[in-house]
C-alpha positions as CSV (number, residue, x, y, z in Angstrom):
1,X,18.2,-65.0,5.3
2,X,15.1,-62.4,6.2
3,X,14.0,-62.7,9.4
4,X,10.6,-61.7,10.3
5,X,8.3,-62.0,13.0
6,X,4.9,-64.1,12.7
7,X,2.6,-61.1,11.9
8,X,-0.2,-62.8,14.8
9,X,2.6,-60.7,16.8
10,X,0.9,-57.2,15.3
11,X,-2.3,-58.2,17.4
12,X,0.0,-57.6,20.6
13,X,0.8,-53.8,19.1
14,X,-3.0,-53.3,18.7
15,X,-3.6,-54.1,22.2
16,X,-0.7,-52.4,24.0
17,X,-2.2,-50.2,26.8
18,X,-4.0,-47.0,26.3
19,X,-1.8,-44.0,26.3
20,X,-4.2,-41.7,28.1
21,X,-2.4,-39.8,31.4
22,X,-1.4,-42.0,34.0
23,X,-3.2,-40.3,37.5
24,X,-1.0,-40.4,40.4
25,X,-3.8,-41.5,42.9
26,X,-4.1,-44.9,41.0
27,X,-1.5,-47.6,41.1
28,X,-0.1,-48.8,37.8
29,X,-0.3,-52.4,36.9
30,X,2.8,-54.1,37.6
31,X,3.0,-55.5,33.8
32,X,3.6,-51.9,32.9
33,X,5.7,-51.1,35.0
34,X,9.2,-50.2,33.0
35,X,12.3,-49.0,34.9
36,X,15.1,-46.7,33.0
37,X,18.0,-46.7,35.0
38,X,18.3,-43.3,34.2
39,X,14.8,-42.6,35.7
40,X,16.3,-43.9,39.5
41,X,16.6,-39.8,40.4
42,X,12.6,-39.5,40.0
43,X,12.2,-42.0,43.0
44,X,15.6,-40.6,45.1
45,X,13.5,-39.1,48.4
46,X,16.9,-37.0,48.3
47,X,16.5,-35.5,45.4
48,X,13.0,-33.0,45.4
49,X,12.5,-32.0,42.1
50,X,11.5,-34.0,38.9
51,X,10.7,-32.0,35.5
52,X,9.4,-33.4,32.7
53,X,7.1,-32.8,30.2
54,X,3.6,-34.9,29.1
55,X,3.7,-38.4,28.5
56,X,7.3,-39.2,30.2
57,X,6.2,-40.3,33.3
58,X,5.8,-37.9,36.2
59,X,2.6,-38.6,37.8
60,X,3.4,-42.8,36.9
61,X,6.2,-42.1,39.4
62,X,4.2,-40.3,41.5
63,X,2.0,-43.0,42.2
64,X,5.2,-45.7,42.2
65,X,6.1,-43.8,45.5
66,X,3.0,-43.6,47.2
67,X,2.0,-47.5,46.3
68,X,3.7,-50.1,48.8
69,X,3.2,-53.0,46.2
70,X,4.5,-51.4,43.0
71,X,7.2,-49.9,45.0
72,X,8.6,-52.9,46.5
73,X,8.1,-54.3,42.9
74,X,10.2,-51.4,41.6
75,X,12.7,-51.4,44.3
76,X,14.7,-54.9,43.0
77,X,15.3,-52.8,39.9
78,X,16.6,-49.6,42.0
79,X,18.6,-51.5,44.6
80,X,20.6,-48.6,45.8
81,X,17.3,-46.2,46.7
82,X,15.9,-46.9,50.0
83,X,12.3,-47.4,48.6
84,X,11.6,-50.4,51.1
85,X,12.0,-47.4,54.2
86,X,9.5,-45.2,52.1
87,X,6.2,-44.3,53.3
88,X,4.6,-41.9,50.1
89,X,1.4,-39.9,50.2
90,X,0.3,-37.8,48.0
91,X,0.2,-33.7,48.8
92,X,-1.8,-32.5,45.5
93,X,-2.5,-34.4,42.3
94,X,-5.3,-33.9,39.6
95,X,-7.6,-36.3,41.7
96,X,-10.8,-33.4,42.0
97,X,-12.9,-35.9,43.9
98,X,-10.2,-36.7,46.4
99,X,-10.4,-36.5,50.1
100,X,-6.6,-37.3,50.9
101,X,-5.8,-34.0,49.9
102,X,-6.5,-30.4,49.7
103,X,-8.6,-29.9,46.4
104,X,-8.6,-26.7,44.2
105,X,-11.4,-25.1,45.6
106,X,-10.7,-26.1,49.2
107,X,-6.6,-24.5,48.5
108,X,-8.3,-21.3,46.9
109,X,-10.9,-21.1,50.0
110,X,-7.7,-21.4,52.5
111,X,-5.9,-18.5,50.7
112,X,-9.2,-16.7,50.9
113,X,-9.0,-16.4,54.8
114,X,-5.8,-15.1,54.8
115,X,-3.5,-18.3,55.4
116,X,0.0,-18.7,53.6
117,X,0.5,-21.1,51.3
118,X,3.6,-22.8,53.3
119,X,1.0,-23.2,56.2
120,X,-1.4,-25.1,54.6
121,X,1.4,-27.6,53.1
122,X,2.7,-27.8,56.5
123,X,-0.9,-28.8,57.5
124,X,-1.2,-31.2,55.0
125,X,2.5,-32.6,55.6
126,X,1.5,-33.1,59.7
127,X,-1.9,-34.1,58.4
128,X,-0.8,-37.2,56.0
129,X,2.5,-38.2,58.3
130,X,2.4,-41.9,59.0
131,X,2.7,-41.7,62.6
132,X,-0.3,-39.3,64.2
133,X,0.6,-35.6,65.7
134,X,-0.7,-35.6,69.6
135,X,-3.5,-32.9,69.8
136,X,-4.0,-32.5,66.3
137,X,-7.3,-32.3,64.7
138,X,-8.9,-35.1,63.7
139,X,-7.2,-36.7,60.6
140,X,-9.3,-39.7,59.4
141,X,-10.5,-40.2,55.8
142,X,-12.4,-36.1,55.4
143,X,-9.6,-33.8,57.2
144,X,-11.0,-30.4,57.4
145,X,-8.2,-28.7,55.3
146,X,-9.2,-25.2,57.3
147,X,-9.0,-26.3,60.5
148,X,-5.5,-28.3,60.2
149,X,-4.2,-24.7,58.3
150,X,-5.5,-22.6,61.4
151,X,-3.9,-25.3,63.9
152,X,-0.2,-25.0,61.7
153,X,-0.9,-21.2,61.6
154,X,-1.7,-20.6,65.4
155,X,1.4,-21.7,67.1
156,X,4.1,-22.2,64.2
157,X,7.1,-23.1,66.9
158,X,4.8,-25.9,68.5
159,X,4.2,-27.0,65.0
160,X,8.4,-26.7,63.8
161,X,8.4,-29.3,67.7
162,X,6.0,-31.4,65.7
163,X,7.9,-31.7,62.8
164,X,11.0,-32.3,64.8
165,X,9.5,-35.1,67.0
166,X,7.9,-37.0,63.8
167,X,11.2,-36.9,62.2
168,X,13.3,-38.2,65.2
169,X,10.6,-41.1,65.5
170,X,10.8,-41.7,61.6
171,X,14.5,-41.8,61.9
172,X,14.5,-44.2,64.5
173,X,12.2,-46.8,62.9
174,X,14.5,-46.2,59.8
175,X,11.7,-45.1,57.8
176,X,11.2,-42.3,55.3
177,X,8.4,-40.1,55.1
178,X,7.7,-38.5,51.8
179,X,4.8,-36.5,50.5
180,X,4.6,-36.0,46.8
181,X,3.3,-33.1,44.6
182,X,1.9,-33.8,41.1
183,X,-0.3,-32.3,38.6
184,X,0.9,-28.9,40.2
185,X,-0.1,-26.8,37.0
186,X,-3.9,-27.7,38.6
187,X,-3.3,-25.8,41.7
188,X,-4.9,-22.6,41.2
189,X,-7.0,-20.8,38.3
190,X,-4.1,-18.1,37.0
191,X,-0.4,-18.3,37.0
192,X,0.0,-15.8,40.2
193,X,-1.6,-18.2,42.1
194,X,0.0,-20.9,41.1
195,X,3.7,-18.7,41.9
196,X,2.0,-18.5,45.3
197,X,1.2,-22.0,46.0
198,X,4.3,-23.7,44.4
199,X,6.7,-21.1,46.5
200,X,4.5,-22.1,50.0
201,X,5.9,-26.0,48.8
202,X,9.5,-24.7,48.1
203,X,9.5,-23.2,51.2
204,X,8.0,-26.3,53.1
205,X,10.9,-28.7,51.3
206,X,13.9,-26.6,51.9
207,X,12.6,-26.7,55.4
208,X,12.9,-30.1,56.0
209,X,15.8,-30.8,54.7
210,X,17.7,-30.1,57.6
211,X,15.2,-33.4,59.3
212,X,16.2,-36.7,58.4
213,X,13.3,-38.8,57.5
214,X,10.7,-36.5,56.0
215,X,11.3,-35.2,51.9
216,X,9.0,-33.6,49.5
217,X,9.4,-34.7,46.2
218,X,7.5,-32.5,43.4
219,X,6.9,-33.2,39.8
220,X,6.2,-30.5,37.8
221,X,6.5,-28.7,34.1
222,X,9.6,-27.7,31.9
223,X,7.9,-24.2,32.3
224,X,8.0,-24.3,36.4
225,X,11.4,-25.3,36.3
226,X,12.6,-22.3,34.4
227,X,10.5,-19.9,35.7
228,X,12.9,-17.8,38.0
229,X,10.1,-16.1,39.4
230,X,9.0,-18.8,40.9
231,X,12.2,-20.0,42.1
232,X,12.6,-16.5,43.7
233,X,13.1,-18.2,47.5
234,X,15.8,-18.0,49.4
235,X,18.2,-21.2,49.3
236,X,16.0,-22.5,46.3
237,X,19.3,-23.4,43.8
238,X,19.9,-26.3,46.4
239,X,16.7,-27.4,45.1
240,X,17.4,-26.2,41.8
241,X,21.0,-27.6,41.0
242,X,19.8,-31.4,42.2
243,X,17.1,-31.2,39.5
244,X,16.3,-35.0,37.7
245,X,15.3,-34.5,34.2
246,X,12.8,-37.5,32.7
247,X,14.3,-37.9,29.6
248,X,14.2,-41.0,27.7
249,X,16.8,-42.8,25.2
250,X,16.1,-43.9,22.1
251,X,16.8,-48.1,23.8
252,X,14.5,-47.1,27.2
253,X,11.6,-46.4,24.8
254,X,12.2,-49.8,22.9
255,X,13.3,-51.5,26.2
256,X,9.2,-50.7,27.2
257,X,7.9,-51.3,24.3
258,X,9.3,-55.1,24.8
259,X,7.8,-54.7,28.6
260,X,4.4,-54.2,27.2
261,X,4.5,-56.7,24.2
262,X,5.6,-59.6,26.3
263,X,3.2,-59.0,28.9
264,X,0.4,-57.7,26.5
265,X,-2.1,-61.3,26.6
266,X,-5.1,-59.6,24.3
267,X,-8.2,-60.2,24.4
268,X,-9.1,-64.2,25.6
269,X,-12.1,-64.4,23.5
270,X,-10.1,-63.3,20.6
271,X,-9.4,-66.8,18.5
272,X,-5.5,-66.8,17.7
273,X,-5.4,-70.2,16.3
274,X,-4.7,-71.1,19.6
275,X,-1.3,-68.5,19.7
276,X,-0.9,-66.2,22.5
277,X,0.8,-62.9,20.6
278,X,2.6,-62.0,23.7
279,X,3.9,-65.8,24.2
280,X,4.9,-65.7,20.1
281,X,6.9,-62.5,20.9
282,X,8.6,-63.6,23.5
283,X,9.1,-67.5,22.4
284,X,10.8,-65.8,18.6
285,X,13.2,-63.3,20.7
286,X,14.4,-66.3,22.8
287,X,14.4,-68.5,20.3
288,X,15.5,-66.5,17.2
289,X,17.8,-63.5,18.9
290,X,18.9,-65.6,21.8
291,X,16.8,-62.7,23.8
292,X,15.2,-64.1,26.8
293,X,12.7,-62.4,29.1
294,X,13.0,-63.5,32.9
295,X,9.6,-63.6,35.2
296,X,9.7,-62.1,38.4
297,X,6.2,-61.2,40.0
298,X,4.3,-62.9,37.5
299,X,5.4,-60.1,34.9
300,X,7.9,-61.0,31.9
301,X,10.9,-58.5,32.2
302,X,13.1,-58.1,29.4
303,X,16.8,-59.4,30.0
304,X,19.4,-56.5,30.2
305,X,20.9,-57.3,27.0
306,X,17.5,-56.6,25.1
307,X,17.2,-53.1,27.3
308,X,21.0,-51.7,27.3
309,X,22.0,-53.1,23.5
310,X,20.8,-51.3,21.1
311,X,22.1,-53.1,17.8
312,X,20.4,-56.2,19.5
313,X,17.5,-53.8,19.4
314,X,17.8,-52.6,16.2
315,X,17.6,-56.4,14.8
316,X,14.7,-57.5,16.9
317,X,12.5,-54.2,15.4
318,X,14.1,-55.0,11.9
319,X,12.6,-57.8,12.2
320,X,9.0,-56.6,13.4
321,X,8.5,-53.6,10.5
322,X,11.9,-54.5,8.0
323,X,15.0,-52.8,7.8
324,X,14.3,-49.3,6.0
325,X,11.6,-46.8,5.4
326,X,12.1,-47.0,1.3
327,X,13.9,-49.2,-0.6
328,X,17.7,-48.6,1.1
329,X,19.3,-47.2,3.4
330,X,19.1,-43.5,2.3
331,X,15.3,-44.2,3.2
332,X,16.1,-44.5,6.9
333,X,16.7,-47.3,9.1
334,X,13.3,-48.3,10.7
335,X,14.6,-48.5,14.1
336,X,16.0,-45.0,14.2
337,X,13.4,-43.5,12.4
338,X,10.3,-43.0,14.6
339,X,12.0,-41.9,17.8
340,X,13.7,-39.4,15.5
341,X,10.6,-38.3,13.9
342,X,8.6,-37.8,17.2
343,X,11.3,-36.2,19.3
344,X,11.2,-32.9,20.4
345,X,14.1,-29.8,19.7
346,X,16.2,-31.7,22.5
347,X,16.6,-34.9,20.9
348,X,14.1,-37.2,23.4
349,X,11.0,-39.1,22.4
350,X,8.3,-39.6,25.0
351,X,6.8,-42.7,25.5
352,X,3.1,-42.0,25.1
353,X,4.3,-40.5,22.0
354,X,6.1,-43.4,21.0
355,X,3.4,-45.8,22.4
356,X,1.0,-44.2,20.3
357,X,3.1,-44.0,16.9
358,X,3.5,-47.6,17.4
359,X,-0.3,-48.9,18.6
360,X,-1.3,-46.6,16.1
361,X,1.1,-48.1,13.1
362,X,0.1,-51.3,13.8
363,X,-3.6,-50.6,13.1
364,X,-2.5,-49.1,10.0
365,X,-0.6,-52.0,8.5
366,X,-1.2,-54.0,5.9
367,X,2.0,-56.1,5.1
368,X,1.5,-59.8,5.6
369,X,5.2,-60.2,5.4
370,X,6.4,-57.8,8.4
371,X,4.2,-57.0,12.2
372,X,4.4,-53.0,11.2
373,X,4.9,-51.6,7.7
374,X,6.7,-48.3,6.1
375,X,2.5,-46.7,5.4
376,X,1.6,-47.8,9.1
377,X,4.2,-46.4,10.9
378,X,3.9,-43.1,8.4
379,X,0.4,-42.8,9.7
380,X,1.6,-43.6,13.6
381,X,4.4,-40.7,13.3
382,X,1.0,-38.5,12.0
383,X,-1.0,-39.6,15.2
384,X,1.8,-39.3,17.6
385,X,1.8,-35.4,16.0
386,X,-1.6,-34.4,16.1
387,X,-1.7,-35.6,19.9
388,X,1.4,-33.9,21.3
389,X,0.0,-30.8,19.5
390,X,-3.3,-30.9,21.1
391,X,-1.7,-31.3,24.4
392,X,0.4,-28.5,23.9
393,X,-2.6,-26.8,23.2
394,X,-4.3,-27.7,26.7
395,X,-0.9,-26.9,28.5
396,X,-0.4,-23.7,26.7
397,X,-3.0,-22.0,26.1
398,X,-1.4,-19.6,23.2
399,X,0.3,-22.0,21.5
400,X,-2.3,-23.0,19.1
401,X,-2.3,-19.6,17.9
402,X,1.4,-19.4,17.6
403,X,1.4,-22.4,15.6
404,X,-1.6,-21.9,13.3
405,X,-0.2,-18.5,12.4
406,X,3.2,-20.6,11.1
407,X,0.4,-22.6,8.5
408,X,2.5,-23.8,5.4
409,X,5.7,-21.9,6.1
410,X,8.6,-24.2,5.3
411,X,11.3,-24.9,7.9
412,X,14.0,-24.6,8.7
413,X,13.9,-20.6,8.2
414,X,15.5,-17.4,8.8
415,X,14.4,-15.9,12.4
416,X,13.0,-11.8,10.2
417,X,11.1,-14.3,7.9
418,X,9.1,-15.9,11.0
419,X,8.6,-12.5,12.7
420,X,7.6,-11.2,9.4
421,X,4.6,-14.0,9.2
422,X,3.7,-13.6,12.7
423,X,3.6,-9.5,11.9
424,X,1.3,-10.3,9.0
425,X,-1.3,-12.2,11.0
426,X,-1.4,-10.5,14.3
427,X,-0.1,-12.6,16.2
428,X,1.0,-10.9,18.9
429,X,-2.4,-8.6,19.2
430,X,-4.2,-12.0,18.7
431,X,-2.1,-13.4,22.3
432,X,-2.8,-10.2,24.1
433,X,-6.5,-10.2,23.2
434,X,-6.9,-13.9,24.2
435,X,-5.3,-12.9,27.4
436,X,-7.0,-9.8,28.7
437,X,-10.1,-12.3,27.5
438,X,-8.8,-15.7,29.8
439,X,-6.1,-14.4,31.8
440,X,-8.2,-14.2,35.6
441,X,-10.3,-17.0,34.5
442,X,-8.9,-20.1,32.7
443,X,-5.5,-20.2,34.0
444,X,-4.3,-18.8,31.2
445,X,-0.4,-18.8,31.2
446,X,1.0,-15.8,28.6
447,X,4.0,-16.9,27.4
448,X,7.0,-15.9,29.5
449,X,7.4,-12.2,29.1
450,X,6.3,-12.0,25.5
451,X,3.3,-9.9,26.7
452,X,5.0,-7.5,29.1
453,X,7.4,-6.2,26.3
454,X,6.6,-3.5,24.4
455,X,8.6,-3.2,21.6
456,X,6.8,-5.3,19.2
457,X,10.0,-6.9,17.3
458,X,12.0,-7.5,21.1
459,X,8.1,-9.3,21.9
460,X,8.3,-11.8,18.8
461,X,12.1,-12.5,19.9
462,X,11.2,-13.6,23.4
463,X,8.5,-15.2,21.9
464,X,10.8,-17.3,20.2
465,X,13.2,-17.7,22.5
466,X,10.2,-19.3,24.6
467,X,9.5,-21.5,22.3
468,X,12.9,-23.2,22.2
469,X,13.0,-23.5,25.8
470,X,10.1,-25.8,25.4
471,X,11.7,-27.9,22.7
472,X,8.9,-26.9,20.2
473,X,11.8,-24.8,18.1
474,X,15.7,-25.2,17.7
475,X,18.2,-23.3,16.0
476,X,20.7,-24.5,13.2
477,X,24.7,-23.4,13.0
478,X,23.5,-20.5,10.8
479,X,20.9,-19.2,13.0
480,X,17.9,-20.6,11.0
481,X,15.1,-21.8,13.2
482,X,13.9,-25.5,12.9
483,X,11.4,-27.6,13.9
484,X,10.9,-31.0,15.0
485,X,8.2,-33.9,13.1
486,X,6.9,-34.1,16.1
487,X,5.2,-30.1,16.1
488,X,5.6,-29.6,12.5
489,X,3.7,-32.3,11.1
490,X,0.6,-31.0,12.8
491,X,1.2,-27.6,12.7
492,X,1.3,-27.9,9.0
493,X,4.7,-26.0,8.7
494,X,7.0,-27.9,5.9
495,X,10.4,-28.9,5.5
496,X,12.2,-29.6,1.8
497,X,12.5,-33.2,2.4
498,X,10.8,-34.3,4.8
499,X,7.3,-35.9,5.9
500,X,4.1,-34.1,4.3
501,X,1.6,-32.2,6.5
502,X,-1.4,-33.3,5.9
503,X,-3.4,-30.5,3.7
């Protein structure tokens, strides 16, 4: 017998929450709050550094560790991390308007007068501790930035005292202090200046790891991470080597999407023939797949079976949008399909990608036998596309003009026939005239050392070989270069096979 879900239950993918960047000053709402057991590193106050590109989570984490309520929330799921001794505030995040910490302009001013970048996150680290520094200035809700900087800066060893004596009083009260970087790509207006600021926190965390309550914890690009410029401190591979990727599995993406259904109540003015969607979801999994969803906190969590087994998975989505994308199984098995086809190079989906594909191929369907249809989620897989490209775009500046010189070339294809498109169009004079244009101004990043090379050929190679560090690119057994759905579909490059760009 078919088994399908009442399709009432695609009103719960039309509403799931909007997949806009989470912003690490604002606590998430507990009935979104998902939590991968691979993701435990991203909350470890031992472990610094958390990379990970848009849309998988770093500034939701962020603001999980500087919330007391969402932590303690998150902290039955994590029950070997100390989060109940953690004390989080934030040291930089995209917040402009902020007063908790030092703002672009105010950082830039700072470096202005002369003061090192390690000073000022020493200021801001004394500044935001839980427990007040004795003649300090003033701290209180509009710290003058300046003046803490020229306090650190004036007598660094009765500052390194100050550190010492917050730490021993921390570490007696069995508490951990921990101040957390996000949004880091924000910090200054042109990639020196970001080197300089990021290298003043590097220095500032390896320093207190030798204390035994205060951590830093930074969340930052794929780029930063392997950037060895940046990286160029002493002691920084004890950093480096601890370093928690957020990557997510093809069952944590579905194990939230189940999160969000069940919790997802739309609209109460909506008339659903007196049928809750999310109650409808959750009632058929119990009821049908012997799935249940336990409530703890007032939120509905999915049991572990329905996170950790994926052919329990598989049947449960089978039975929201049918078993195949065509008529059998050579068309693709639904379930596999759309984290495949928004993944990057590496093989990993990220959920606002996924989030969207599905919101999206929900408002596309038309089936009133299954929730989601084989056109709908088409068109969600399409979405997911043009929005990763368009953030690419905003990350990187260049890429758009990488990408749009690779128009209607089909993939996967020799490296000399890439270079020889790129050749054709310019591309590499079109990069070096956008930079001399942006590069002081717009925090324009070039990519890697593709403009500091001057043999043109050796420029496209690193070029590249840049863009299969960032996953946009991989290369087959034979050396041909490939690209994922994900970039492709957008960037109008084809594959023999595969999905159609749009024309």
């Amino acid at each position: 017998m078919t088994i399908r879900f009442p399709t009432i239950v695609r009103e719960a993918f039309k509403s799931l929450p909007d997949v806009a960047s989470h912003e690490a000053s604002k606590p998430p709402e507990k009935e979104n709050v998902f939590t991968p057991a691979d993701h435990a590193g991203a909350l470890d106050p031992n472990r610094t550094v958390v990379v990970g590109d848009r849309g998988t989570g770093k500034s939701f984490w962020s603001s999980v560790l500087i919330n007391r309520d969402i932590r303690n929330l998150v902290a039955q799921f994590y029950p070997r991390l100390p989060l109940a001794q953690v004390e989080g505030k934030l040291g930089f995040s995209d917040d402009r308007m902020t007063e908790d910490h030092p703002t672009p302009n105010v950082i830039a001013n700072i470096i202005h007068e002369g003061y090192s970048a390690e000073d000022l996150w020493r200021a801001v680290m004394l500044c935001r501790a839980p427990i007040p520094t004795p003649d300090a200035p003033n701290g209180g809700p509009s710290p003058d930035w300046l003046k803490w900087t020229q306090w650190v800066a004036t007598d660094p060893a009765r500052r390194n005292a100050a550190f010492r004596a917050l730490d021993e009083t921390l570490a007696a009260q069995n508490r951990i202090y921990v101040l957390v970087f996000d949004a880091l790509d924000l910090l200054a207006e042109d990639w020196r200046g970001l080197r300089k600021q990021i290298k003043g926190i590097i220095q500032l965390a390896l320093a207190v790891r030798t204390l035994k309550a205060i951590r830093i914890k930074m969340f930052i690009r794929p780029d930063m991470a392997d950037d060895d410029r940046l990286w160029a401190v002493g002691d920084a591979s004890k950093l480096r080597h601890n370093i928690v990727e957020l990557n997510w599995k093809r069952r944590d993406l579905y194990g939230l999407l189940w999160t969000l259904l069940a919790n997802n109540h739309c609209d109460p003015a909506t008339n659903y023939s007196g049928r809750d969607p999310a109650t409808v979801f959750r009632e058929f999994c119990c009821r049908v797949f012997n799935a249940r969803f336990d409530k703890v906190d007032e939120v509905w969590h999915p049991s572990p079976d329905l996170i950790e087994d994926e052919v329990l998975q598989q049947k449960v989505f089978r039975a929201l949008a049918g078993d195949y994308m065509g008529a059998g199984p050579t068309k693709g098995d639904t379930y596999k399909w759309v984290p495949n086809h928004i993944s990057d190079a590496a093989g990993f989906a990220a959920p606002r990608s996924f989030l969207l594909a599905m919101k999206e191929a929900a408002e596309n369907a038309k089936s009133n036998e299954t929730v989601l249809d084989v056109p709908g989620i088409q068109a969600g897989v399409r979405k997911a596309s043009k929005v990763r490209v368009e953030e690419l775009s905003e990350d990187y500046r260049w890429m758009k003009q990488v990408l749009n010189d690779m128009q209607y070339l089909a993939v996967p294809l020799p490296e000399a026939e890439l270079v020889a498109r790129w050749q054709k169009r310019g591309t590499l004079r079109k990069l070096k005239e956008q930079a001399a244009t942006e590069g002081h101004d717009n925090r324009y990043i070039p990519p890697g050392d593709v403009l500091e090379e001057r043999e043109e050929r050796e420029a496209y190679r690193l070029l590249i070989e840049q863009m299969v560090r960032l996953k946009i690119f991989f290369r087959l057994n034979d050396g041909r270069i490939n690209m994922p759905d994900l970039f492709r579909l957008q960037a109008k490059v084809k594959r023999k096979g595969g999905m159609k760009p749009r024309a």
